[in-house]
N, CA, C and O atoms as CSV, one atom per row, in Angstrom:
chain,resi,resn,atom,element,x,y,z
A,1,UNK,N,N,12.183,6.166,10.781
A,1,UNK,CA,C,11.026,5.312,10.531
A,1,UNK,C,C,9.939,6.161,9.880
A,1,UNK,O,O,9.072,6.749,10.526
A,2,UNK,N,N,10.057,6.182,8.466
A,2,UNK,CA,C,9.285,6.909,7.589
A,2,UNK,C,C,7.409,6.692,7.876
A,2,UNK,O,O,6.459,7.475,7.885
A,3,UNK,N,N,7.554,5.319,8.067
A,3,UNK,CA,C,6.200,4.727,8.537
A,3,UNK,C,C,5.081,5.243,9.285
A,3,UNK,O,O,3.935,5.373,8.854
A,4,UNK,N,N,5.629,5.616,10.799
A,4,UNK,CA,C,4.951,6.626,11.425
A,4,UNK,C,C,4.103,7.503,10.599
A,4,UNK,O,O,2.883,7.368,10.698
A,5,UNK,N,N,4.691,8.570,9.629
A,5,UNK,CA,C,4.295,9.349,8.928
A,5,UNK,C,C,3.407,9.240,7.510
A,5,UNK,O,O,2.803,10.175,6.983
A,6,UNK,N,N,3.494,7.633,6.948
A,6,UNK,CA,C,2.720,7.179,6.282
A,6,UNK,C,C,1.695,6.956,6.568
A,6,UNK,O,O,0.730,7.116,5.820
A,7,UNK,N,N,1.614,6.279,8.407
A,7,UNK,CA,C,0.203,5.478,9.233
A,7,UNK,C,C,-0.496,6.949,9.228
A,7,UNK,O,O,-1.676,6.974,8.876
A,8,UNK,N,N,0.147,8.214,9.598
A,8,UNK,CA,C,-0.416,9.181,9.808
A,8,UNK,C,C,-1.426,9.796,8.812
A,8,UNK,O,O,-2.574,10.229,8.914
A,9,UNK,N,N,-0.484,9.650,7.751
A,9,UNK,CA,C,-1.143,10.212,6.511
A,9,UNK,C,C,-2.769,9.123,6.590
A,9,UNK,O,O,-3.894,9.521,6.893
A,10,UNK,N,N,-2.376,7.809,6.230
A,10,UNK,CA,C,-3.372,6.684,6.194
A,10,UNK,C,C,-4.942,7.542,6.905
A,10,UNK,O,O,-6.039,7.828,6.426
A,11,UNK,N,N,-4.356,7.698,8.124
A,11,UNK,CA,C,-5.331,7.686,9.449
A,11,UNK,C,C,-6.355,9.096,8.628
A,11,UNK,O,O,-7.468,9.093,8.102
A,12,UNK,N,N,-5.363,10.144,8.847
A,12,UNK,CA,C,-6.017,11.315,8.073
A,12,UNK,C,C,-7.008,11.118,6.567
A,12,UNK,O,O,-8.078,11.665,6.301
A,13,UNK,N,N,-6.443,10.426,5.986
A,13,UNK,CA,C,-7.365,10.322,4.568
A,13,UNK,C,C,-8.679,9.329,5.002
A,13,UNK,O,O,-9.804,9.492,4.530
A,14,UNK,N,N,-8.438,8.600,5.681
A,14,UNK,CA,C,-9.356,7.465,6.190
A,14,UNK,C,C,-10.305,8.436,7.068
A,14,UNK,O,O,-11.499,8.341,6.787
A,15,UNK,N,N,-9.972,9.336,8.067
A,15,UNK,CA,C,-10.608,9.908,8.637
A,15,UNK,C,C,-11.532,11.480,7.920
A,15,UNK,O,O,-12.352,12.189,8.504
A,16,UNK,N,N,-11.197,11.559,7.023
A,16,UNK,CA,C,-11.648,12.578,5.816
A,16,UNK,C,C,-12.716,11.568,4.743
A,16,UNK,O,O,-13.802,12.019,4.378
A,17,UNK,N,N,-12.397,10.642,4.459
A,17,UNK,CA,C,-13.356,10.114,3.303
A,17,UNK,C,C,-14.522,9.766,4.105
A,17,UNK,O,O,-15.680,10.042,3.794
A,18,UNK,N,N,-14.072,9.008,5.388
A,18,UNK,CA,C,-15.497,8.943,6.399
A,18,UNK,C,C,-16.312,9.673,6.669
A,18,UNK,O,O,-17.493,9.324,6.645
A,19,UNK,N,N,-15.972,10.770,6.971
A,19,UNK,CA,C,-16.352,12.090,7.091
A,19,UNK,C,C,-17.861,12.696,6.273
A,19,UNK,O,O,-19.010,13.060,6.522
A,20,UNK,N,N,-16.692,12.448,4.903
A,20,UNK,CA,C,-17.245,12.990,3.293
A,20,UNK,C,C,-18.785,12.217,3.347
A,20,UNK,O,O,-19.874,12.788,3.299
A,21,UNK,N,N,-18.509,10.604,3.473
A,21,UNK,CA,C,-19.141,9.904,3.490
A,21,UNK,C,C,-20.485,10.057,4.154
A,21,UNK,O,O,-21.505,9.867,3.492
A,22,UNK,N,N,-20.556,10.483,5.778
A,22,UNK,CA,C,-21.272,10.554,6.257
A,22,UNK,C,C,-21.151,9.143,7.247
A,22,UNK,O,O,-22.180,8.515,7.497
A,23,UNK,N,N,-20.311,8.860,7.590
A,23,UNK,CA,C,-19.986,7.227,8.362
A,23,UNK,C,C,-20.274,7.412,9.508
A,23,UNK,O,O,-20.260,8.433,10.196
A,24,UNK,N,N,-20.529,6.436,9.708
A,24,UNK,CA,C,-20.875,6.156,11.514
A,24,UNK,C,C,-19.976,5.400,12.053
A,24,UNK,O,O,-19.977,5.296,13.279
A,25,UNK,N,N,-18.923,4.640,11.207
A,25,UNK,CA,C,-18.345,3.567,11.382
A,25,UNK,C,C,-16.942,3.120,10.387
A,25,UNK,O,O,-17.157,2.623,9.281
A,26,UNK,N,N,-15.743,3.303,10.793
A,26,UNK,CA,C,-14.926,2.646,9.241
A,26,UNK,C,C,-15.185,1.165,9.866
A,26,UNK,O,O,-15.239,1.003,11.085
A,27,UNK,N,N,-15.368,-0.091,8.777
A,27,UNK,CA,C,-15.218,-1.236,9.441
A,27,UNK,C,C,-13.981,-2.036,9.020
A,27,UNK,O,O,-13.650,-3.113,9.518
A,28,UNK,N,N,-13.061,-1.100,7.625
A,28,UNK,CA,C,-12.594,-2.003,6.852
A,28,UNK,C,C,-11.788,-1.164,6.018
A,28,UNK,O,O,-12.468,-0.647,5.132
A,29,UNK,N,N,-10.662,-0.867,5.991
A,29,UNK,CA,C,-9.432,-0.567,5.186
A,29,UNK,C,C,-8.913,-1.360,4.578
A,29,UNK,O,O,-8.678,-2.245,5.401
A,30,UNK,N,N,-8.507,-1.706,3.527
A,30,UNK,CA,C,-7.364,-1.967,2.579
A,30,UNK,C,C,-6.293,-1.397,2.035
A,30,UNK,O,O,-6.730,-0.593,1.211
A,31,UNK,N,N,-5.456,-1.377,2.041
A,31,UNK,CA,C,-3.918,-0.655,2.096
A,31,UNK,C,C,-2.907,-1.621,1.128
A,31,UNK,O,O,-2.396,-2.651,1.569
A,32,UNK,N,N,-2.663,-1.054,-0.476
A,32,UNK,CA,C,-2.053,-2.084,-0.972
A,32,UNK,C,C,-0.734,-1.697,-1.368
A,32,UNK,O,O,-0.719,-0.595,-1.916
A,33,UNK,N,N,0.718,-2.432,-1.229
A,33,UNK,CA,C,1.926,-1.833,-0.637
A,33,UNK,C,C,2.868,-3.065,-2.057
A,33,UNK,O,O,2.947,-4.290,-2.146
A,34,UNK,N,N,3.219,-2.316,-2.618
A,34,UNK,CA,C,4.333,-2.766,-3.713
A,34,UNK,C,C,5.598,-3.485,-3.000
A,34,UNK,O,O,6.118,-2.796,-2.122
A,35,UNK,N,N,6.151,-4.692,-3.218
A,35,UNK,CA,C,7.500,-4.868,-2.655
A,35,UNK,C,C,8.533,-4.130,-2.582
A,35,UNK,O,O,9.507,-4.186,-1.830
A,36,UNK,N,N,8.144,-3.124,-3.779
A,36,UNK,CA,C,9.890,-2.340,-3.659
A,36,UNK,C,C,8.991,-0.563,-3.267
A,36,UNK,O,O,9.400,0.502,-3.729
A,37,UNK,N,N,8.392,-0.633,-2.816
A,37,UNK,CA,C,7.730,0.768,-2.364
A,37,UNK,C,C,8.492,1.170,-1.244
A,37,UNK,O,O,8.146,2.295,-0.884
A,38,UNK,N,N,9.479,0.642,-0.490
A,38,UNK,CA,C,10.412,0.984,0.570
A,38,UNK,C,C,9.960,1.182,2.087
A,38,UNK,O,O,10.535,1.556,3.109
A,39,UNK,N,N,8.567,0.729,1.746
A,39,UNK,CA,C,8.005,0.276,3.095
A,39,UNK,C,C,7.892,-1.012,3.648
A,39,UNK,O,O,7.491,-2.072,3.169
A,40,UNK,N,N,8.408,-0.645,4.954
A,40,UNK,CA,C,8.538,-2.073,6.166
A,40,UNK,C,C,7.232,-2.374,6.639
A,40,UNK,O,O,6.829,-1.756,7.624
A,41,UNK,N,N,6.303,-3.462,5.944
A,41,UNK,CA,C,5.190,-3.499,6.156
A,41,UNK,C,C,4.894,-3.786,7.682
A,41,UNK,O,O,3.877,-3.390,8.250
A,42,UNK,N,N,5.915,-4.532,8.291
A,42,UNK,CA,C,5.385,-5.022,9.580
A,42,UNK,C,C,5.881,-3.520,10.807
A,42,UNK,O,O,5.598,-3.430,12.002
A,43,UNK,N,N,6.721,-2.471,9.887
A,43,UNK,CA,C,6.593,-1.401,10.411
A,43,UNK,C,C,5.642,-0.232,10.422
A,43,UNK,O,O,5.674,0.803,11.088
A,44,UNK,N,N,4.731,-0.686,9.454
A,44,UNK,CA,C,3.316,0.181,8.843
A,44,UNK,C,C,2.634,-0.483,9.909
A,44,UNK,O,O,2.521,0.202,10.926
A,45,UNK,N,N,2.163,-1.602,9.947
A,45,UNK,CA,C,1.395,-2.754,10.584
A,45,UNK,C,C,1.392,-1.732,12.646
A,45,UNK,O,O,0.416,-1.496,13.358
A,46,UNK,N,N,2.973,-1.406,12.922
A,46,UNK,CA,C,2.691,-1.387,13.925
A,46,UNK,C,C,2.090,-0.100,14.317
A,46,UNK,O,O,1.393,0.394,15.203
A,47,UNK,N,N,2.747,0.224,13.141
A,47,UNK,CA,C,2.374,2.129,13.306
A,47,UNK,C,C,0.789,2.724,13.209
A,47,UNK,O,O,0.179,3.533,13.909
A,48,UNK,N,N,0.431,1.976,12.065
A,48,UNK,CA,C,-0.904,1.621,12.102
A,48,UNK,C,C,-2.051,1.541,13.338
A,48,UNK,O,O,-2.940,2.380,13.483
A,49,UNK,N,N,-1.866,0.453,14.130
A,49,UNK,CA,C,-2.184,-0.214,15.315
A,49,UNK,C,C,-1.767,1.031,16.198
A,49,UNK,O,O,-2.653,1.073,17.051
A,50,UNK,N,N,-1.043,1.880,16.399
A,50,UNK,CA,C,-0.902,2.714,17.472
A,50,UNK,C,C,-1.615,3.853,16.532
A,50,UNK,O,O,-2.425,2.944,16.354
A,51,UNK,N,N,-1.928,4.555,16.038
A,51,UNK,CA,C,-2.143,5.306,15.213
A,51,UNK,C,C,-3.514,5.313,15.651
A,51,UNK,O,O,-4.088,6.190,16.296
A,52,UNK,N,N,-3.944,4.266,15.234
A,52,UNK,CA,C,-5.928,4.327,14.887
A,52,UNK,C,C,-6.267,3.864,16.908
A,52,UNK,O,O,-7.454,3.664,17.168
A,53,UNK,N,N,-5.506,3.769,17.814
A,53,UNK,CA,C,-5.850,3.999,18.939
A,53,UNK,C,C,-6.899,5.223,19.371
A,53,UNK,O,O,-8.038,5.191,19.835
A,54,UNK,N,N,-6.040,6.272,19.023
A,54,UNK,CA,C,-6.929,7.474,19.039
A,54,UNK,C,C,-7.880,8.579,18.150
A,54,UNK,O,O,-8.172,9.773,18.216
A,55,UNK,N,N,-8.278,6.976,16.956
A,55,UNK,CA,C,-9.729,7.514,16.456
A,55,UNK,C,C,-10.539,7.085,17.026
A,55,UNK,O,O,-10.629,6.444,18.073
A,56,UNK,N,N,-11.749,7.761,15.689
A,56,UNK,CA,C,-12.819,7.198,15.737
A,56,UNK,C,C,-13.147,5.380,15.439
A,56,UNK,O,O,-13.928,4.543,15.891
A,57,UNK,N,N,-12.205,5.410,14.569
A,57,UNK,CA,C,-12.304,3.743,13.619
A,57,UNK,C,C,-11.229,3.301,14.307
A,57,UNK,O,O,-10.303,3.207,13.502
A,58,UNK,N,N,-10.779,2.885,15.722
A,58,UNK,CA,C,-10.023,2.408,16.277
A,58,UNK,C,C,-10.216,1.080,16.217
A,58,UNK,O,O,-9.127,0.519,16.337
A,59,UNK,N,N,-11.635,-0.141,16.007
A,59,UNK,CA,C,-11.816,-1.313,15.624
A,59,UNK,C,C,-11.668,-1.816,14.258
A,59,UNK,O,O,-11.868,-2.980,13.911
A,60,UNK,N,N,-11.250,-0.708,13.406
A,60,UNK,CA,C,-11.713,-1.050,11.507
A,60,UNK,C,C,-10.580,-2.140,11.976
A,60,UNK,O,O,-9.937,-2.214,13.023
A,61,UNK,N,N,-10.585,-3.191,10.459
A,61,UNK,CA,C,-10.166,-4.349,10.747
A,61,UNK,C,C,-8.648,-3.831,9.175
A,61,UNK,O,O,-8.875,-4.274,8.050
A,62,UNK,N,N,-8.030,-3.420,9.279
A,62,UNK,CA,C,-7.247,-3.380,8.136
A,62,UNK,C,C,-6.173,-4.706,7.232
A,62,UNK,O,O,-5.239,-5.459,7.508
A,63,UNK,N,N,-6.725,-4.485,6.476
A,63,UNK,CA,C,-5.841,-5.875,5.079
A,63,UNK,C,C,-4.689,-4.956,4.608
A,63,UNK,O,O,-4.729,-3.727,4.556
A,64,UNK,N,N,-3.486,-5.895,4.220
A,64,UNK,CA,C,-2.439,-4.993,3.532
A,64,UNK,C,C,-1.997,-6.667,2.665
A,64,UNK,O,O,-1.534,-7.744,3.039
A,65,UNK,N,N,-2.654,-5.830,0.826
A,65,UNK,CA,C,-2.540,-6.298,0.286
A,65,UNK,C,C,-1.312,-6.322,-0.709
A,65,UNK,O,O,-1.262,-5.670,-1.752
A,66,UNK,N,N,-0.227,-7.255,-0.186
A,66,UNK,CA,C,1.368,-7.128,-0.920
A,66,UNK,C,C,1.427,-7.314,-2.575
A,66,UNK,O,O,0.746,-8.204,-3.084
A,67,UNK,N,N,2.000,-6.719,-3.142
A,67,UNK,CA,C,1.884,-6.640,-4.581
A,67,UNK,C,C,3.582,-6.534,-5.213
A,67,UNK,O,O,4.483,-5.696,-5.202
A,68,UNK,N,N,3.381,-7.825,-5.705
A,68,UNK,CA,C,4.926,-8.484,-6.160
A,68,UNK,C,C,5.184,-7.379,-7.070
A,68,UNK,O,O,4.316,-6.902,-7.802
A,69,UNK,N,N,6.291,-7.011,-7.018
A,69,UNK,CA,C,7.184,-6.247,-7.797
A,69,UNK,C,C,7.498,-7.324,-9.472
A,69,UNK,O,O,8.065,-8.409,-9.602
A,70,UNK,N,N,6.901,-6.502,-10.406
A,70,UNK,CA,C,7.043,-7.263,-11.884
A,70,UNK,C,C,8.057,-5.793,-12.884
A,70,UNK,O,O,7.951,-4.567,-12.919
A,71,UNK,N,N,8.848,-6.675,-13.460
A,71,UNK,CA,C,8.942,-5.050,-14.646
A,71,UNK,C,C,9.003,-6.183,-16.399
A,71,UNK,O,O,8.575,-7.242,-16.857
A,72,UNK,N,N,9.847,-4.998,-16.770
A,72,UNK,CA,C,9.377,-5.667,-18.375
A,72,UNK,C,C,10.775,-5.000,-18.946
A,72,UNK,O,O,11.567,-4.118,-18.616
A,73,UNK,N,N,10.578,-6.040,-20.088
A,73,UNK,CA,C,11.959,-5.664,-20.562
A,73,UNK,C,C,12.015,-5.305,-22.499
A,73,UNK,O,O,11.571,-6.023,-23.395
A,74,UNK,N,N,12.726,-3.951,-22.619
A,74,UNK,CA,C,12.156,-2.912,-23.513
A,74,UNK,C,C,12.985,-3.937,-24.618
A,74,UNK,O,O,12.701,-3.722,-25.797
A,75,UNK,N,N,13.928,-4.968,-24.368
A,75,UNK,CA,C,14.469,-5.407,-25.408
A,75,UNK,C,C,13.827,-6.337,-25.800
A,75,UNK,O,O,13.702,-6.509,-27.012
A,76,UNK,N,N,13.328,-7.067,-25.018
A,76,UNK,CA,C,12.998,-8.800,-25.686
A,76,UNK,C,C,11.558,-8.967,-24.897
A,76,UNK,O,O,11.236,-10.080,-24.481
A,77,UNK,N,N,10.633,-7.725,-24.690
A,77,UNK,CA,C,9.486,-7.623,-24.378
A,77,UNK,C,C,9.131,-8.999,-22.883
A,77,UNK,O,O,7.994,-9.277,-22.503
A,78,UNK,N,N,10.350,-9.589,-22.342
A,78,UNK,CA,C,9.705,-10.445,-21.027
A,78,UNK,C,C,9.217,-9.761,-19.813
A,78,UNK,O,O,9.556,-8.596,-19.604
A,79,UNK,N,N,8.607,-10.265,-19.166
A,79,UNK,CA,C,8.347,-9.701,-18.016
A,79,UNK,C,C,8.472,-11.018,-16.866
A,79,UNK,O,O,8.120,-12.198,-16.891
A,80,UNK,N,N,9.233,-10.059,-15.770
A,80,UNK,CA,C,10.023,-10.820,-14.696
A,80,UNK,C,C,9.533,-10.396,-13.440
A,80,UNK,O,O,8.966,-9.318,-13.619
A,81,UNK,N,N,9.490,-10.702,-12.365
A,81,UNK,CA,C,9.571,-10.665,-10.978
A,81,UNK,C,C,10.774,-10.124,-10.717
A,81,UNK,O,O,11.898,-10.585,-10.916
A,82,UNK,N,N,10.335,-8.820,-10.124
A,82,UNK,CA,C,12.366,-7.860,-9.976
A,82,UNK,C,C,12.039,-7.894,-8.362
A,82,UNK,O,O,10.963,-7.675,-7.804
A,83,UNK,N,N,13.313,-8.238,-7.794
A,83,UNK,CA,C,13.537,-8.756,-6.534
A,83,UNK,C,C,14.454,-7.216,-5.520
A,83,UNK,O,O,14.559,-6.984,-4.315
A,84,UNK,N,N,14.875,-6.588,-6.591
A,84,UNK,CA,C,15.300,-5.554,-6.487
A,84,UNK,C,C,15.254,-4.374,-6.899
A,84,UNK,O,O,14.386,-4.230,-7.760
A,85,UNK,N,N,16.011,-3.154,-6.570
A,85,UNK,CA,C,16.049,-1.397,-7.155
A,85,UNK,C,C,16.554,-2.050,-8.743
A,85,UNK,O,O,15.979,-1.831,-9.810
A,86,UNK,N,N,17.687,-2.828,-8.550
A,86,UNK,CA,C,18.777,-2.755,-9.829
A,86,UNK,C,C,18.192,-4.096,-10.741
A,86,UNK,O,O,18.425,-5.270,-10.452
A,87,UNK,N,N,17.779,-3.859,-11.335
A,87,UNK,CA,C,16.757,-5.116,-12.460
A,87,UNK,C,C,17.458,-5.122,-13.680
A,87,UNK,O,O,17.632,-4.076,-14.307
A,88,UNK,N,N,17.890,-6.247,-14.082
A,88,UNK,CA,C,18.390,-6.628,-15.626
A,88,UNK,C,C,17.705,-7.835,-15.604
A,88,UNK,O,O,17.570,-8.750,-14.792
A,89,UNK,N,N,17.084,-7.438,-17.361
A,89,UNK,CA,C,16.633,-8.817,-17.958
A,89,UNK,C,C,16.996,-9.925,-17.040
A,89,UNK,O,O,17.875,-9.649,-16.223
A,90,UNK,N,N,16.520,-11.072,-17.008
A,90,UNK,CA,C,16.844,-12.800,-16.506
A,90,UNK,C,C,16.991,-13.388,-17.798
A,90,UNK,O,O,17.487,-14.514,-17.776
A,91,UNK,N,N,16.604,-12.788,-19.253
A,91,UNK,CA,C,16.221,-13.604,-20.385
A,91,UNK,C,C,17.542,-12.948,-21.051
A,91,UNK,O,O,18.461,-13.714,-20.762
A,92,UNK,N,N,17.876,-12.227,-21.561
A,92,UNK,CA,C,18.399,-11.233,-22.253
A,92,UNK,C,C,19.255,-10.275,-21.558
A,92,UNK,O,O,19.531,-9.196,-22.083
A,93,UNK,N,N,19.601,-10.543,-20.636
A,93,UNK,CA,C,20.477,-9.655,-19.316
A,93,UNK,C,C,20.680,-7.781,-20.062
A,93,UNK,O,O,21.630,-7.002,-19.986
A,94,UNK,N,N,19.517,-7.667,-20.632
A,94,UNK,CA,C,19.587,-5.965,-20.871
A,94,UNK,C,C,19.157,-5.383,-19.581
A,94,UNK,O,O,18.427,-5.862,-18.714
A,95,UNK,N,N,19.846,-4.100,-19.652
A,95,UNK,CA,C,18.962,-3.173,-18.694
A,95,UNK,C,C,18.300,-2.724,-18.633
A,95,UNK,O,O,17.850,-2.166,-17.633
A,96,UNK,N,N,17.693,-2.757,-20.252
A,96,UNK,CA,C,16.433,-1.261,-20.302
A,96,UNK,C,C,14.927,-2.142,-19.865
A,96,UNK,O,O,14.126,-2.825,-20.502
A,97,UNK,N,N,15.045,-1.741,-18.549
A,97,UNK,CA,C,13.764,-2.508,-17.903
A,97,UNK,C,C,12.988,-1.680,-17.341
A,97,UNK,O,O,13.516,-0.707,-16.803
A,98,UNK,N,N,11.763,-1.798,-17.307
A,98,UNK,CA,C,10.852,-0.908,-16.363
A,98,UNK,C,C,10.104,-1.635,-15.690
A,98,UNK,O,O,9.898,-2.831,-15.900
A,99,UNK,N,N,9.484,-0.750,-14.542
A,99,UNK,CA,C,8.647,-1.582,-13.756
A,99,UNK,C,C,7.284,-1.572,-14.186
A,99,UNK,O,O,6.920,-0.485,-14.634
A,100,UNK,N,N,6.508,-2.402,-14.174
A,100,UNK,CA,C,4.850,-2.306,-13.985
A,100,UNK,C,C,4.059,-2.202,-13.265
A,100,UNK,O,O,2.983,-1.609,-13.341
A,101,UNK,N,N,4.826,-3.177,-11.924
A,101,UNK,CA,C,3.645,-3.064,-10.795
A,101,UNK,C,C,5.120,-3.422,-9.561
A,101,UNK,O,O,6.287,-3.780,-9.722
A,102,UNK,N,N,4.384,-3.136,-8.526
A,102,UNK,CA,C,5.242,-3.307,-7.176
A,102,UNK,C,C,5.861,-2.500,-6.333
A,102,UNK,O,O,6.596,-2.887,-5.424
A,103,UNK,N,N,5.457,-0.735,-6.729
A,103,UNK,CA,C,6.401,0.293,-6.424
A,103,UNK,C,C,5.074,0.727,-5.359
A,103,UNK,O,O,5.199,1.072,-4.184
A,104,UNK,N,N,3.998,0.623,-6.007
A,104,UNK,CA,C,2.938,1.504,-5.226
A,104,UNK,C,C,2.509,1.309,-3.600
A,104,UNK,O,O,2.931,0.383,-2.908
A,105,UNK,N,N,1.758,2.168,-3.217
A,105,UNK,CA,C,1.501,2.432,-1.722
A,105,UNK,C,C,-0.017,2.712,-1.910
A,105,UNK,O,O,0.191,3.036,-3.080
A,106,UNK,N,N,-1.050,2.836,-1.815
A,106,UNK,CA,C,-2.311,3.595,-1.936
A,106,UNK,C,C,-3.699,2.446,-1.021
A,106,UNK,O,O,-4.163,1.312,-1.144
A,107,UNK,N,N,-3.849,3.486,-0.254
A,107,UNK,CA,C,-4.992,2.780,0.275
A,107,UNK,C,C,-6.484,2.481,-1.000
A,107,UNK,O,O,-6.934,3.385,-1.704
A,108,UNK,N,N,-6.955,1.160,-1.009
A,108,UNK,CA,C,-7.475,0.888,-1.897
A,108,UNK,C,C,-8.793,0.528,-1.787
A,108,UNK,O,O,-9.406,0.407,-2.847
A,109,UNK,N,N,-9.441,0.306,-0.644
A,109,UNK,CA,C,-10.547,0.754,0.147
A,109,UNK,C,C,-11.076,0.900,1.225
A,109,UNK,O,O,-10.682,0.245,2.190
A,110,UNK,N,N,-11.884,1.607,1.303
A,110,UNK,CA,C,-12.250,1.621,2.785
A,110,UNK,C,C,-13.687,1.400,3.129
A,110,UNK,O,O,-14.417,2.347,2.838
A,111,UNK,N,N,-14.220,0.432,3.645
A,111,UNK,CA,C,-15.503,0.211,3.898
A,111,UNK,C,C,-16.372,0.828,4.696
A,111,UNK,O,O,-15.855,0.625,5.795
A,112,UNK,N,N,-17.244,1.383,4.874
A,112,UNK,CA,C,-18.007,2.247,6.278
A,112,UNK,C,C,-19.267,1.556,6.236
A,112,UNK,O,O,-19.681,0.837,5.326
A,113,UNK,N,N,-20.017,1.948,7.675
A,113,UNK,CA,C,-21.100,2.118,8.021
A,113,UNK,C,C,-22.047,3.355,8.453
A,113,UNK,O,O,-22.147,3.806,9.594
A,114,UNK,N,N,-22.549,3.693,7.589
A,114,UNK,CA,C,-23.385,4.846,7.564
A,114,UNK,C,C,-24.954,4.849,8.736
A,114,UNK,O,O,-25.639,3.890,9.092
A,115,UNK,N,N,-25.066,6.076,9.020
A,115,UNK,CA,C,-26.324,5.921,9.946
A,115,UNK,C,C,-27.590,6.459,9.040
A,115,UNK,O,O,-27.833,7.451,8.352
A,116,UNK,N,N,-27.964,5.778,9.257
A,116,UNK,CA,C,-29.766,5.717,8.389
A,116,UNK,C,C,-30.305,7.120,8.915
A,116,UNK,O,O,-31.433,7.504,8.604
């Protein structure tokens, strides 16, 4: 369960930008996760939740914003919804396809409350 070690990472960068920041408070993470990024979101979700137990931002409220997997296709320029690793055209059944969006992982913000 790779996850564990992702929530970990999460917790750490979240707990460093706060920091940087000068926060009094995280109230609000966003975490945005590609379909084919090979993460089990509802296994992030739990790892997560045990994870931020023993911060500071143990109440932040976190969003995990899913991001459909799209690629494109180098022959006949379409772009498709790839459901999978192994993608051929739907239009043109070529292979030479790439992805555009749906692979990524990156926390995408984090909201704080700062002390005056």
């Amino acid at each position: 369960m790779h996850e564990l070690s992702i929530a970990a990472s999460i917790v750490e960068i979240v707990e460093e930008e706060a920091r940087v920041a000068g926060a009094s408070r995280v109230e609000n993470i966003t975490i945005e996760i590609g379909t084919l990024s090979g993460v089990m979101i509802e296994a992030l979700q739990f790892a997560m939740e045990e994870m931020m137990l023993t911060t500071s931002f143990s109440g932040a409220k976190i969003n995990y914003d899913i991001v459909t997997a799209v690629a494109s296709c180098e022959e006949c320029c379409s772009e498709f919804v790839a459901e999978d690793l192994f993608k051929v055209c739907p239009v043109c059944n070529s292979s030479k396809t790439y992805y555009i969006r749906g692979k990524e992982l990156k926390i995408k913000s984090i909201e704080v409350e700062r002390d005056n």
